[in-house]
N, C-alpha and C positions, 0 to 999 in steps of 0.2 A: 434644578439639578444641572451642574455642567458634563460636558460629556469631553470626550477625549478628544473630538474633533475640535472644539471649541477653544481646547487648552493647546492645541498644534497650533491653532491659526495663530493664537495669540505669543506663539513661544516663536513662530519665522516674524512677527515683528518687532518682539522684543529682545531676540537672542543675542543681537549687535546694536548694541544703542545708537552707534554713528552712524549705521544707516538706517535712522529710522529718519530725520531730513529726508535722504534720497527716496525713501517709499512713501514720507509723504508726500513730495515732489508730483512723484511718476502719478499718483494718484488723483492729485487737485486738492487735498484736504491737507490743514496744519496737520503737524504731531499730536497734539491733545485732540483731537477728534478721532483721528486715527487708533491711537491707542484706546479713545473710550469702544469704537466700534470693535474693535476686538478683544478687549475686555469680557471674558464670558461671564462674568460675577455681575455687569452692569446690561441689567437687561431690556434698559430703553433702546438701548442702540446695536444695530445689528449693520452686518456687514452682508453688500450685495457681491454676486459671485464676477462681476465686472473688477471690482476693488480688490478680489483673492487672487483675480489670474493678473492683474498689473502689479500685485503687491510680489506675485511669485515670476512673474519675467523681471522686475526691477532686480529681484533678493537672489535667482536661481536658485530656489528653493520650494522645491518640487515636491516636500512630502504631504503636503495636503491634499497633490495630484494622485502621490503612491496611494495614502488611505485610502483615498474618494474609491480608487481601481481597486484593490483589496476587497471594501466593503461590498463590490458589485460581482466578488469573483473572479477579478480579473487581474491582468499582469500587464505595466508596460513595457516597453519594446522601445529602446534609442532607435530613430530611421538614420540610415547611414546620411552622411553629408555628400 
């Protein structure tokens, strides 16, 4: 069964095809790896939360951080600069 968090992860890597190079870059992994690890229909391959938070500093693309807080209750907060 896929679940919603599964089809997020997979939609901030595949939402902008051009940078999907630069997320694999940031990451260490080509693109075909990349994209199999997030893949939620392919269930050999699974994504560690190291490769979620370099994939979301590379992308700034933070809703998998909003869900993650969401699902726990919670709300983030921008710290001022």
């Amino acid at each position: 069964m896929v679940d919603e968090f599964s089809l997020l992860i997979q939609d901030v890597v595949i939402c902008a095809p051009a940078r999907l190079p630069k997320l694999a870059q940031k990451t260490g992994k080509k693109c075909s790896k990349l994209l199999r690890e997030a893949n939620p229909y392919y269930s050999n391959a699974k994504m560690g939360v190291e490769t979620l938070l370099e994939i979301m500093e590379a992308s700034q693309d933070i809703r998998p951080l909003i869900y993650m807080a969401h699902k726990m209750g919670l709300e983030l907060q921008k710290i001022s600069d």
